[in-house]
Backbone atoms as SQL, in Angstrom:
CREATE TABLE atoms (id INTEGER PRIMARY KEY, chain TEXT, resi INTEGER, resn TEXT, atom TEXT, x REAL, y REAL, z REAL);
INSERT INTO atoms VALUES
  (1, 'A', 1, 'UNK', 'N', 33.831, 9.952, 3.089),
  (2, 'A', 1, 'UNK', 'CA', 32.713, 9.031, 3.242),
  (3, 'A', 1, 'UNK', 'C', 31.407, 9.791, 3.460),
  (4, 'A', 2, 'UNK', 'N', 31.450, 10.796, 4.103),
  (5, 'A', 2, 'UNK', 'CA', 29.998, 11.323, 4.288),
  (6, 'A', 2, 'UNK', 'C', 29.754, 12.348, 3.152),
  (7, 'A', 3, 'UNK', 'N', 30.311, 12.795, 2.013),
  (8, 'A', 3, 'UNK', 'CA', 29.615, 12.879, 1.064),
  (9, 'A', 3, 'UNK', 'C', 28.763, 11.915, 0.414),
  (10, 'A', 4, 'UNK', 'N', 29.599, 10.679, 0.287),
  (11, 'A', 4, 'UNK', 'CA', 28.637, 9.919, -0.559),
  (12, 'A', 4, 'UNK', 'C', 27.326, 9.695, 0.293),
  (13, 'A', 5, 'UNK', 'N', 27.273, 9.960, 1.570),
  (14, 'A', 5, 'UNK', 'CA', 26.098, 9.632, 2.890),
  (15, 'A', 5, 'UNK', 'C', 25.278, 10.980, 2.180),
  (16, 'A', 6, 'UNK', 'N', 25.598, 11.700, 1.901),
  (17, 'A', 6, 'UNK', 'CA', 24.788, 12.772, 1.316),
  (18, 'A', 6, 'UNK', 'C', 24.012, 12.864, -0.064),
  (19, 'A', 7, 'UNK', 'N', 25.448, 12.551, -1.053),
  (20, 'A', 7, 'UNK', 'CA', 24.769, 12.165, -2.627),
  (21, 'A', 7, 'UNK', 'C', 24.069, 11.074, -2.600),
  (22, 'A', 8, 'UNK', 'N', 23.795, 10.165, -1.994),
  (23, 'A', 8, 'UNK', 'CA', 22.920, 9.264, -1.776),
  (24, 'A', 8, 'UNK', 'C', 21.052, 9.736, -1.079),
  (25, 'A', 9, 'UNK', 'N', 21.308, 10.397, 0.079),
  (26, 'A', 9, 'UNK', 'CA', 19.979, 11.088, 0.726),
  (27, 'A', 9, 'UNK', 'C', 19.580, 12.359, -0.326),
  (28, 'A', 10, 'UNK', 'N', 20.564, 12.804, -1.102),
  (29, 'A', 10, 'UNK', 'CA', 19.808, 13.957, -2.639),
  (30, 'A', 10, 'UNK', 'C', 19.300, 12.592, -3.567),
  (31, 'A', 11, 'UNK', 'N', 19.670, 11.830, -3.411),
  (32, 'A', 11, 'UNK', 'CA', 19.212, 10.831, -4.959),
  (33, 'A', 11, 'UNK', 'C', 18.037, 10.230, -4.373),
  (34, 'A', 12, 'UNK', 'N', 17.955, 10.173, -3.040),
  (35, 'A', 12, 'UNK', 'CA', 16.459, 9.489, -2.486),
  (36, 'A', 12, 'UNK', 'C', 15.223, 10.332, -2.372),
  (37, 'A', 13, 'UNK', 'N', 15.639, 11.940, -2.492),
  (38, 'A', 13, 'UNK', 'CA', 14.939, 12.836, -2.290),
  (39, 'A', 13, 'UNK', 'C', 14.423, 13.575, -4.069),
  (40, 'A', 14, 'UNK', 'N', 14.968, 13.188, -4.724),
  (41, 'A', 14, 'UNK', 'CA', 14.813, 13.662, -5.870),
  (42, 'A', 14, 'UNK', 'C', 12.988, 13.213, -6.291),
  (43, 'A', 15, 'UNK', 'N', 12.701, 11.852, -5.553),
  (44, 'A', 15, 'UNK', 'CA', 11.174, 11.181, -6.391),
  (45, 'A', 15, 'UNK', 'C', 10.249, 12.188, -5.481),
  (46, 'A', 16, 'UNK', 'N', 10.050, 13.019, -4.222),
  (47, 'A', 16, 'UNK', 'CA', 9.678, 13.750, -3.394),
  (48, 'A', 16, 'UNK', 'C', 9.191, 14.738, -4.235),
  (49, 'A', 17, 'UNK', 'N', 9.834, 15.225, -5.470),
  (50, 'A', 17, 'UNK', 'CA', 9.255, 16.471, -6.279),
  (51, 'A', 17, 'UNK', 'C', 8.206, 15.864, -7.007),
  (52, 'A', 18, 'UNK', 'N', 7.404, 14.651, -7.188),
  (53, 'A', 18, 'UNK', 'CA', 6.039, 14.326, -7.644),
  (54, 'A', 18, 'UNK', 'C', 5.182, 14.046, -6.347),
  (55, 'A', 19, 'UNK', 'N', 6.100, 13.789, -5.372),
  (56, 'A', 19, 'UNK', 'CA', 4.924, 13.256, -4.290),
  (57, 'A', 19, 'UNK', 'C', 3.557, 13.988, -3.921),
  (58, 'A', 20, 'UNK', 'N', 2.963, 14.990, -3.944),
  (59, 'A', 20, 'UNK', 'CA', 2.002, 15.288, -3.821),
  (60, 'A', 20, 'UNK', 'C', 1.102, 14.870, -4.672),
  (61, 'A', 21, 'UNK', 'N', 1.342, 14.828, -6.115),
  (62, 'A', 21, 'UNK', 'CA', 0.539, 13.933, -6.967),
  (63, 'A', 21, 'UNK', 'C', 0.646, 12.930, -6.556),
  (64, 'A', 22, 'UNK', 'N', 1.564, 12.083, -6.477),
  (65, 'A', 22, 'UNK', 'CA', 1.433, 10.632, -6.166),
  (66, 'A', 22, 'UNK', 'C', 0.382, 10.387, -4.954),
  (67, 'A', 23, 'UNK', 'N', 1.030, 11.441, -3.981),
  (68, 'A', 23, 'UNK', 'CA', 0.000, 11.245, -2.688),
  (69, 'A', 23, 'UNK', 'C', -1.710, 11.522, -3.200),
  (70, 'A', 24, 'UNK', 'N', -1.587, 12.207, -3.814),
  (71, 'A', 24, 'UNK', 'CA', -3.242, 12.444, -4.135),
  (72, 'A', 24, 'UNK', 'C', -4.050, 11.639, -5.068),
  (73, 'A', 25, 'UNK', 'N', -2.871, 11.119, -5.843),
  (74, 'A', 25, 'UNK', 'CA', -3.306, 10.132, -6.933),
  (75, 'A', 25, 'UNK', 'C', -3.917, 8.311, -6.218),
  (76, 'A', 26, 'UNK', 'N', -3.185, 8.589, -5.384),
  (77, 'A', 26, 'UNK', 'CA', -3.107, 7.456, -4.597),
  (78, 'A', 26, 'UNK', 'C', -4.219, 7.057, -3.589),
  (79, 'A', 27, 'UNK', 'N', -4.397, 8.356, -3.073),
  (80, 'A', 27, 'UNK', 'CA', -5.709, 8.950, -1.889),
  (81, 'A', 27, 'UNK', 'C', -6.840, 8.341, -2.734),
  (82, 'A', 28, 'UNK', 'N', -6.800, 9.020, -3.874),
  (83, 'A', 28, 'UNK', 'CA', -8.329, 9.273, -4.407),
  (84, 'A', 28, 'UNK', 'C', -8.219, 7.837, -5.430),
  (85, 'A', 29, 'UNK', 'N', -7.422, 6.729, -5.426),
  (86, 'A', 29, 'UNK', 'CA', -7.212, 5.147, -6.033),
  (87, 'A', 29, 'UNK', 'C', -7.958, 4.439, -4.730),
  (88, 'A', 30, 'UNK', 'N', -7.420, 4.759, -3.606),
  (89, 'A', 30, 'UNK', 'CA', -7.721, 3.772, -2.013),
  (90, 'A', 30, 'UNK', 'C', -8.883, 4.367, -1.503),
  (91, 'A', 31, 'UNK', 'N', -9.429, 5.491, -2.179),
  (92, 'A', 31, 'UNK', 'CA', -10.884, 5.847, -1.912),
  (93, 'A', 31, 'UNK', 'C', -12.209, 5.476, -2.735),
  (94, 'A', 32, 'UNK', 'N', -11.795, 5.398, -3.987),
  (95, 'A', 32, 'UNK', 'CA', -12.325, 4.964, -4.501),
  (96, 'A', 32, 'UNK', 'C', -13.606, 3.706, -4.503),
  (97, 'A', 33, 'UNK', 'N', -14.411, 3.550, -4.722),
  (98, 'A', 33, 'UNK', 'CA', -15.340, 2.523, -4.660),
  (99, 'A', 33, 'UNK', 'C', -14.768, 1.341, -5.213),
  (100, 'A', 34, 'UNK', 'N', -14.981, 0.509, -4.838),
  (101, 'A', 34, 'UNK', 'CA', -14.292, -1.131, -5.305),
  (102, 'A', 34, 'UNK', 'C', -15.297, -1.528, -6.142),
  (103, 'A', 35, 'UNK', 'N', -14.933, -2.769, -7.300),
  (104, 'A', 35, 'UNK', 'CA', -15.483, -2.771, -8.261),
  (105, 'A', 35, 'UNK', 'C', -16.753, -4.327, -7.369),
  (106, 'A', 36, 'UNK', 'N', -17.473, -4.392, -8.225),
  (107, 'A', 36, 'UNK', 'CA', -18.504, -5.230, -8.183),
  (108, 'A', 36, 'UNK', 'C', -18.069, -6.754, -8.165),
  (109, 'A', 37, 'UNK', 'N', -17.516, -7.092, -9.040),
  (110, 'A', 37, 'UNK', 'CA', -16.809, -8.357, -9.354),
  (111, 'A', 37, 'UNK', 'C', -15.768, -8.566, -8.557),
  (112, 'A', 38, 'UNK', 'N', -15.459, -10.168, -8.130),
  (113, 'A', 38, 'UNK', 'CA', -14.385, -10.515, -7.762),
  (114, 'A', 38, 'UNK', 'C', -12.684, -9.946, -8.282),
  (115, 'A', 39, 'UNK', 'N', -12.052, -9.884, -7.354),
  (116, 'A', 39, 'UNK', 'CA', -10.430, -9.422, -7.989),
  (117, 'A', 39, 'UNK', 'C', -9.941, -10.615, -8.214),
  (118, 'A', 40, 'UNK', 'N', -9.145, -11.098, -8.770),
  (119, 'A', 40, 'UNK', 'CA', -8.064, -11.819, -8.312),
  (120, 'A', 40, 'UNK', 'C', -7.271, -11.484, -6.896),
  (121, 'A', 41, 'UNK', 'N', -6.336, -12.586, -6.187),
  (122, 'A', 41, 'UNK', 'CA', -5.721, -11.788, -5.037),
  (123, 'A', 41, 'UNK', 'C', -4.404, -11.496, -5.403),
  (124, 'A', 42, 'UNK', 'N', -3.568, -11.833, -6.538),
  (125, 'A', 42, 'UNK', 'CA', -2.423, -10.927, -6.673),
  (126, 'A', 42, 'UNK', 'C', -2.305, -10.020, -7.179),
  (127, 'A', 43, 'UNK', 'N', -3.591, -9.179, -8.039),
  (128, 'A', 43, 'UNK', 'CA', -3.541, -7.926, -8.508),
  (129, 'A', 43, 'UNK', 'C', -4.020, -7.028, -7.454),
  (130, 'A', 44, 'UNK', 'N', -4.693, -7.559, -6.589),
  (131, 'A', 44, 'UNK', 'CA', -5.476, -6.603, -5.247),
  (132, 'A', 44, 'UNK', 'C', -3.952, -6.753, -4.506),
  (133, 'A', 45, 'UNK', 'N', -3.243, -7.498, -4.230),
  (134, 'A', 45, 'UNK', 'CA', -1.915, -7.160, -3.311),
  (135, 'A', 45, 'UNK', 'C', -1.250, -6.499, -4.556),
  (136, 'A', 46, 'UNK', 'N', -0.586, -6.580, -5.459),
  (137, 'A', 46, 'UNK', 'CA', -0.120, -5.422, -6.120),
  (138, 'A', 46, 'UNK', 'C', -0.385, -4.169, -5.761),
  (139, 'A', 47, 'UNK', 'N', -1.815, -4.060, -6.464),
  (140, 'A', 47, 'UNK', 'CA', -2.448, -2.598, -6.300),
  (141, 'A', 47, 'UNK', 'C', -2.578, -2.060, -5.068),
  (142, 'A', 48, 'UNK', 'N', -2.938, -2.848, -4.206),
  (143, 'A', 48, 'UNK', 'CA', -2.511, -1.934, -2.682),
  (144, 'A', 48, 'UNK', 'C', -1.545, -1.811, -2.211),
  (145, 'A', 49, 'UNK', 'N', -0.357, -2.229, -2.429),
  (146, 'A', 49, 'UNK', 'CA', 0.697, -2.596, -2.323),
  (147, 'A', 49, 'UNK', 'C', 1.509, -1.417, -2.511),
  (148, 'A', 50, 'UNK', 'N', 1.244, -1.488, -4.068),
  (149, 'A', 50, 'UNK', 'CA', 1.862, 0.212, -4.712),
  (150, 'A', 50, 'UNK', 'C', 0.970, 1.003, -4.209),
  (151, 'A', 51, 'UNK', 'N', 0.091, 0.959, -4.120),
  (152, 'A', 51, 'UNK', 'CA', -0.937, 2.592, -3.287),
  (153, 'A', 51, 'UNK', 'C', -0.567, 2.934, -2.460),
  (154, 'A', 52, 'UNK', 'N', -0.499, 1.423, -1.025),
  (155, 'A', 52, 'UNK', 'CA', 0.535, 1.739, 0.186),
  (156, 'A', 52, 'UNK', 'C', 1.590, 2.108, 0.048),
  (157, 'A', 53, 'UNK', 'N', 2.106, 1.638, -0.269),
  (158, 'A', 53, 'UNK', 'CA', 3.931, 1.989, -0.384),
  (159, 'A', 53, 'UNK', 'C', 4.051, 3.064, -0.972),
  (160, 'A', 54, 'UNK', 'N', 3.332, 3.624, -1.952),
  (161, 'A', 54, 'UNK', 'CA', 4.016, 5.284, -2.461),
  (162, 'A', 54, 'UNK', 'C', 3.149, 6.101, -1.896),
  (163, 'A', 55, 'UNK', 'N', 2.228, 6.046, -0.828),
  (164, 'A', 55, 'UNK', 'CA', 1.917, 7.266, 0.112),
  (165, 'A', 55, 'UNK', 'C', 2.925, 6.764, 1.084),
  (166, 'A', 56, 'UNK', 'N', 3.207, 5.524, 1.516),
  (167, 'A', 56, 'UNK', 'CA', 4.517, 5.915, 2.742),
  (168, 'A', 56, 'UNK', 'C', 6.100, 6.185, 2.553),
  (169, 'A', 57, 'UNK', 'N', 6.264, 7.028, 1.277),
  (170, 'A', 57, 'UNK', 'CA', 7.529, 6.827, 0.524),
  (171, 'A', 57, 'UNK', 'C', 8.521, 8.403, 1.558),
  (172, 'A', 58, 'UNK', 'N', 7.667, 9.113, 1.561),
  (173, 'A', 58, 'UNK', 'CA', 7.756, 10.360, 2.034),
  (174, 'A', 58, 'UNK', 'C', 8.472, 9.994, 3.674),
  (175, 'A', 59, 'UNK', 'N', 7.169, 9.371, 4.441),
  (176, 'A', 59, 'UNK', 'CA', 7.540, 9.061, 6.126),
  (177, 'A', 59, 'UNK', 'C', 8.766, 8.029, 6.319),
  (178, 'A', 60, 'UNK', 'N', 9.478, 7.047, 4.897),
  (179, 'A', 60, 'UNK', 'CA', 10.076, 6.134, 5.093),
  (180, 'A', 60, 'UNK', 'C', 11.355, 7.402, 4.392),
  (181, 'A', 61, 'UNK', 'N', 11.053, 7.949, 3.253),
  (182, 'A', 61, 'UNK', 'CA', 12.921, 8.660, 3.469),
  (183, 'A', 61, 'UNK', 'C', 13.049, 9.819, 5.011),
  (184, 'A', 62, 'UNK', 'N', 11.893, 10.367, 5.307),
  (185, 'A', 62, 'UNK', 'CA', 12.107, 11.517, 6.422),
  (186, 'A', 62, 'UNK', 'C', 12.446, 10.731, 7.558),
  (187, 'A', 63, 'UNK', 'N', 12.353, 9.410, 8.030),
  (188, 'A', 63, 'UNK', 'CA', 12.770, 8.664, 9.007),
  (189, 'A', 63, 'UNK', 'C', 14.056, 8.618, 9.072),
  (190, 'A', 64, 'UNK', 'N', 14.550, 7.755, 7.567),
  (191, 'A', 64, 'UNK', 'CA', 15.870, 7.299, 7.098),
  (192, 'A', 64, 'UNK', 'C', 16.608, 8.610, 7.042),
  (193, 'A', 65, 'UNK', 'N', 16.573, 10.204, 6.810),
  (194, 'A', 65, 'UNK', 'CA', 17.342, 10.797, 6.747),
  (195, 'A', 65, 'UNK', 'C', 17.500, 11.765, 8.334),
  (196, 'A', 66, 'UNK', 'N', 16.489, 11.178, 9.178),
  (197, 'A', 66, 'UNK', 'CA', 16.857, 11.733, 10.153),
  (198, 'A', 66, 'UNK', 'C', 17.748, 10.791, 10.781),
  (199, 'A', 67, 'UNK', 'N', 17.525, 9.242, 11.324),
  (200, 'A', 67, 'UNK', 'CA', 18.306, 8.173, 11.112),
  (201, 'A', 67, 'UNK', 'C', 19.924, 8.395, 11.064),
  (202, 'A', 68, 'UNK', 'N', 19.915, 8.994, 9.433),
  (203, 'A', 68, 'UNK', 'CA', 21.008, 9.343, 9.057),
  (204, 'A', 68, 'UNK', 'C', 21.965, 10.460, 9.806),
  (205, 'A', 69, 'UNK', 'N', 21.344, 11.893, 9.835),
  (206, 'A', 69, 'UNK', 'CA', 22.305, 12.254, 10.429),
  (207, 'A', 69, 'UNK', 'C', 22.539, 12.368, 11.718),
  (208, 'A', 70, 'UNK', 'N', 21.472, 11.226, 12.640),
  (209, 'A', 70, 'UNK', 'CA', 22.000, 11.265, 13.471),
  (210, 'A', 70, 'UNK', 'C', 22.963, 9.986, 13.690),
  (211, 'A', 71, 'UNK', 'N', 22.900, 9.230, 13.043),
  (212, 'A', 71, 'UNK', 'CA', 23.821, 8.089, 13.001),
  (213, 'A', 71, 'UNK', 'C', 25.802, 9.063, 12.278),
  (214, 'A', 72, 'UNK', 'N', 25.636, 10.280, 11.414),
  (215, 'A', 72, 'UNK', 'CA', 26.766, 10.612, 11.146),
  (216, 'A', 72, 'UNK', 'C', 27.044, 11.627, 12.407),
  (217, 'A', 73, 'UNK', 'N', 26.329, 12.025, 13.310),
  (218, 'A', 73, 'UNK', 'CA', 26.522, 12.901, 14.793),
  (219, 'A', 73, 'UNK', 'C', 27.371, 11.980, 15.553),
  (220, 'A', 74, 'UNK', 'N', 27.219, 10.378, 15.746),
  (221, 'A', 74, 'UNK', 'CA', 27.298, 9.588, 16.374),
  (222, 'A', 74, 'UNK', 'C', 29.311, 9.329, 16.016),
  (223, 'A', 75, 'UNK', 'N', 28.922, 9.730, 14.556),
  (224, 'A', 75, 'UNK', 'CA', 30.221, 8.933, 13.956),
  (225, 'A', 75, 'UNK', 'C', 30.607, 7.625, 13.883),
  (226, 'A', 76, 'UNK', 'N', 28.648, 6.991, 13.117),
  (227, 'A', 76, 'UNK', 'CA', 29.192, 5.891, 12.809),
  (228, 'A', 76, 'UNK', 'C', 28.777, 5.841, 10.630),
  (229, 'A', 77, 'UNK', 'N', 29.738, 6.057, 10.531),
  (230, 'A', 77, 'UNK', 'CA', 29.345, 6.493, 8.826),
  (231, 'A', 77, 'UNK', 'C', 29.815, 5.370, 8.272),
  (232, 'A', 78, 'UNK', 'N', 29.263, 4.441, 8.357),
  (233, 'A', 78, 'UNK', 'CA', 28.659, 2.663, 7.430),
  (234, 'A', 78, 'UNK', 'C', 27.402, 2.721, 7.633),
  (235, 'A', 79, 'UNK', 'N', 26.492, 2.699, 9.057),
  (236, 'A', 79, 'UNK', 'CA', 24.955, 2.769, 9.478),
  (237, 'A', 79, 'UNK', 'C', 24.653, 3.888, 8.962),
  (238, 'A', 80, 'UNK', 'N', 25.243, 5.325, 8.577),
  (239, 'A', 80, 'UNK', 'CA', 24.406, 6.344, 8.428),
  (240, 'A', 80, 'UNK', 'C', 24.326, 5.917, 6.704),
  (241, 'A', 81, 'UNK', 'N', 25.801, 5.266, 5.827),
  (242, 'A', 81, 'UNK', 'CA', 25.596, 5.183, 4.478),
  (243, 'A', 81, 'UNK', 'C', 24.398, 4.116, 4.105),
  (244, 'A', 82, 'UNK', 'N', 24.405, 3.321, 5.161),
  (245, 'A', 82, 'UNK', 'CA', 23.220, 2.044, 4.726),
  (246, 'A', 82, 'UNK', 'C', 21.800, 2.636, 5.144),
  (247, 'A', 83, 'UNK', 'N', 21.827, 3.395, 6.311),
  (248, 'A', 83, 'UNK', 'CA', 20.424, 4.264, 6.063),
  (249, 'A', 83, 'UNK', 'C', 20.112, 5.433, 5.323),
  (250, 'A', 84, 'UNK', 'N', 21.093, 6.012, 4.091),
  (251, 'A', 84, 'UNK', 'CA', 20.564, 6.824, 3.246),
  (252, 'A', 84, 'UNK', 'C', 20.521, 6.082, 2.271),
  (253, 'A', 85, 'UNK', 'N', 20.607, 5.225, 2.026),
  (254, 'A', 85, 'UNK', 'CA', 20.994, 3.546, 0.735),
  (255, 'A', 85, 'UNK', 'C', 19.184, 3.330, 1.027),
  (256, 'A', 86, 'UNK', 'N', 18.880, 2.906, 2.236),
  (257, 'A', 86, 'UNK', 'CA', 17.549, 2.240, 2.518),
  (258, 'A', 86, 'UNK', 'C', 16.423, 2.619, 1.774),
  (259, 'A', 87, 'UNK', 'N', 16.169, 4.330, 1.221),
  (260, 'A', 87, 'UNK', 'CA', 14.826, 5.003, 0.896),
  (261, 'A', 87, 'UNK', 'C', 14.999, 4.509, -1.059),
  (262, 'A', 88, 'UNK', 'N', 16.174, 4.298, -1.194),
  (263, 'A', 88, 'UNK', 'CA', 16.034, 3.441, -2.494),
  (264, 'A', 88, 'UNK', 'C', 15.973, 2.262, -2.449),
  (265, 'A', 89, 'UNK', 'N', 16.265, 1.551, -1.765),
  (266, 'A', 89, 'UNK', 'CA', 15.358, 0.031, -1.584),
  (267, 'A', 89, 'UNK', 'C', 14.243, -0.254, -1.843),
  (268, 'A', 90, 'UNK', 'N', 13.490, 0.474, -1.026),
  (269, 'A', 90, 'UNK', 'CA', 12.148, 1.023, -0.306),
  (270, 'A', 90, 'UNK', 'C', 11.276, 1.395, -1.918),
  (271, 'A', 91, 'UNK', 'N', 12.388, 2.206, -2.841),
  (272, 'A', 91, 'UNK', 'CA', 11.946, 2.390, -4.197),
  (273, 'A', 91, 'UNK', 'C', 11.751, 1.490, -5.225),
  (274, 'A', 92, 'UNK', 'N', 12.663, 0.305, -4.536),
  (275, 'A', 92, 'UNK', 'CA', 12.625, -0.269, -5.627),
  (276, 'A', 92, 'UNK', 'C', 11.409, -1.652, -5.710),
  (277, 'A', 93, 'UNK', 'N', 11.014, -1.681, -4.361),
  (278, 'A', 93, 'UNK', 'CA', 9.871, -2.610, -3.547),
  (279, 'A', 93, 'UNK', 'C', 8.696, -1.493, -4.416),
  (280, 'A', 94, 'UNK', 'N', 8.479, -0.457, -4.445),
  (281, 'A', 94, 'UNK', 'CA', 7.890, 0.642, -4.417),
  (282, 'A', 94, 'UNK', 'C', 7.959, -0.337, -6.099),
  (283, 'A', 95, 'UNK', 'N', 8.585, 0.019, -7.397),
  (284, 'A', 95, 'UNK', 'CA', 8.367, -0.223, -8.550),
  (285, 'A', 95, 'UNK', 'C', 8.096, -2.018, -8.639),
  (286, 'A', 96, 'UNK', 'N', 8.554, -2.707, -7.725),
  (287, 'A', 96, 'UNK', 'CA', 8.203, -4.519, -8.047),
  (288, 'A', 96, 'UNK', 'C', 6.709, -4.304, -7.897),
  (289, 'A', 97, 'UNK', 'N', 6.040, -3.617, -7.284),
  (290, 'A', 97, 'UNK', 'CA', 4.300, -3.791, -6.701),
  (291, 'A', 97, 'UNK', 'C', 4.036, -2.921, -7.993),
  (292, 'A', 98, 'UNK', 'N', 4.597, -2.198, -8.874),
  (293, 'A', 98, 'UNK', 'CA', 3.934, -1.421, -9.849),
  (294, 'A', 98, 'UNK', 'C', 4.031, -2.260, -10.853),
  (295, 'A', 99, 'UNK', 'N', 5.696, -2.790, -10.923),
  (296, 'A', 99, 'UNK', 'CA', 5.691, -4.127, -12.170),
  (297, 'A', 99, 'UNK', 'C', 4.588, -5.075, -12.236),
  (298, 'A', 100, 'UNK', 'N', 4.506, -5.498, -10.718),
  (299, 'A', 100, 'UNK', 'CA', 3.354, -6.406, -10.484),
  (300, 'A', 100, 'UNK', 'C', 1.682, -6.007, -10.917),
  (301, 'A', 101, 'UNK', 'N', 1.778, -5.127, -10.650),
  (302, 'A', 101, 'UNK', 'CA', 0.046, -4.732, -10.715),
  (303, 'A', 101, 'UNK', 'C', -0.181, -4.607, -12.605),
  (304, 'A', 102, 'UNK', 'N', 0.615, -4.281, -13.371),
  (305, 'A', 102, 'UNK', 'CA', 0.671, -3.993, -14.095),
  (306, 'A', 102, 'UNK', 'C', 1.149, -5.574, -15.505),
  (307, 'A', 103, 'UNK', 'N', 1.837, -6.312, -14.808),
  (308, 'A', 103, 'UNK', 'CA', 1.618, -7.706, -15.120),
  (309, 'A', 103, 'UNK', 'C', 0.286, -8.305, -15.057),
  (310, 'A', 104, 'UNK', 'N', -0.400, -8.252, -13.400),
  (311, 'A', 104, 'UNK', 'CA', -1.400, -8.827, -12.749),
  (312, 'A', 104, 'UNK', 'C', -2.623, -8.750, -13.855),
  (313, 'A', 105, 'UNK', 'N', -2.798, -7.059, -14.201),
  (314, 'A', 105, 'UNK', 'CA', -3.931, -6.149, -14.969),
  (315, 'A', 105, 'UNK', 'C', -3.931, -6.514, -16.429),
  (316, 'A', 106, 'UNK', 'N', -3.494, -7.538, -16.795),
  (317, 'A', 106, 'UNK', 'CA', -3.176, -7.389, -18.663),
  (318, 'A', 106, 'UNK', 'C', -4.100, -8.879, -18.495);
């Protein structure tokens, strides 16, 4: 059982090798000057949405994998498999706000 607690926290850690772009891409989107004209409000919750959520993608798996092994220290390995499961959740909330913004924008 605690392999798969593992191949699971490598598969959550794999999107981490763009994060600095993302983080910077993201920085310099939420810094940006806002436009003149009214938004709509479900493309402005999209778009911040995904801005938020993929700069906190990083602090939400480093939580969940500390979480983790201390929940497999504990020896309870169901809570440690559902908190290395969680940072892909988290991903997939992470792509509905990108689907969204990207629906919203057309």
């Amino acid at each position: 059982m605690k392999y798969r607690v593992w191949i699971w926290l490598f598969i959550g850690a794999i999107p981490l090798a763009i994060y600095p772009f993302v983080l910077m891409a993201s920085a310099m989107s939420l810094a940006g000057h806002p436009t003149d004209q009214p938004q709509p409000f479900l493309l402005r919750f999209t778009s911040q949405g995904f801005l938020w959520s993929s700069i906190l993608y990083a602090p939400v798996f480093l939580w969940c994998g500390k979480k983790t092994r201390w929940l497999l220290g504990v020896g309870d390995d169901k809570k440690a498999l559902l908190a290395a499961v969680l940072p892909l959740f988290y991903l997939t909330i992470v792509a509905a706000f990108f689907c969204g913004w990207m629906i919203c924008s057309q």
